[in-house]
Phi, psi and omega in degrees: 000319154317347178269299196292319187314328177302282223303293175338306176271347151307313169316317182281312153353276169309327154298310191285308209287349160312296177281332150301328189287307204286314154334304189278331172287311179290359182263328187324312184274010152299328179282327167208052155275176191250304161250138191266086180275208192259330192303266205268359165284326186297294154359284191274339185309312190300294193314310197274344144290340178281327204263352163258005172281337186289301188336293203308318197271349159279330196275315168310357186258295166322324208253331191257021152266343198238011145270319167273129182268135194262359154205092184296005127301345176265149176249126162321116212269134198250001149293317198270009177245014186269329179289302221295307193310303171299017174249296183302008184255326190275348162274350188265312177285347174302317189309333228247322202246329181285333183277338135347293188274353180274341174285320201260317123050272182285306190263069106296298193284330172317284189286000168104311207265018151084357202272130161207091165268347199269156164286332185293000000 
């Protein structure tokens, strides 16, 4: 029985560093195209929409790891609820700048003019 738990929780592992590798991968190019035109904004919308749907559904896993107690006789380690709080915050700002830079994206290829000098 200690065997499949294991195996179980490798198995989970191994799933979130996938769904993060690929995350990061369906994001890339928002991090680094240089100009943005109408050509390659289109391009990229779908894709750079799965990967903040990967976030959004990570960042929604953190809140409801860090609201729901999975045994409310315990009481909760107030380092692993401290991490948790700094995890969902630092995903809510990955959320914030992609969507950010996916806003600005679009009125760059709208108006044409291709400028993306701002850091977002």
């Amino acid at each position: 029985m200690g065997s499949s738990m294991k195996r179980s929780e490798i198995l989970f592992w191994t799933f979130t560093l996938v769904l993060w590798a690929g995350a990061a991968w369906l994001l890339a190019p928002l991090l680094t195209l240089d100009r943005v035109n109408l050509g390659n904004a289109k391009e990229y919308v779908l894709r750079s929409t799965f990967g903040l749907l990967i976030l959004i559904l990570f960042w929604a896993k953190s809140l409801v790891d860090l609201l729901v107690f999975k045994d409310p006789g315990k009481v909760r380690d107030k380092l692993n609820t401290l991490l948790l709080l700094l995890y969902s915050f630092i995903l809510l700002g990955g959320i914030v700048f992609t969507v950010l830079r996916m806003v600005k994206g679009y009125v760059a290829a709208q108006s044409g003019s291709g400028d993306t000098a701002s850091p977002l």
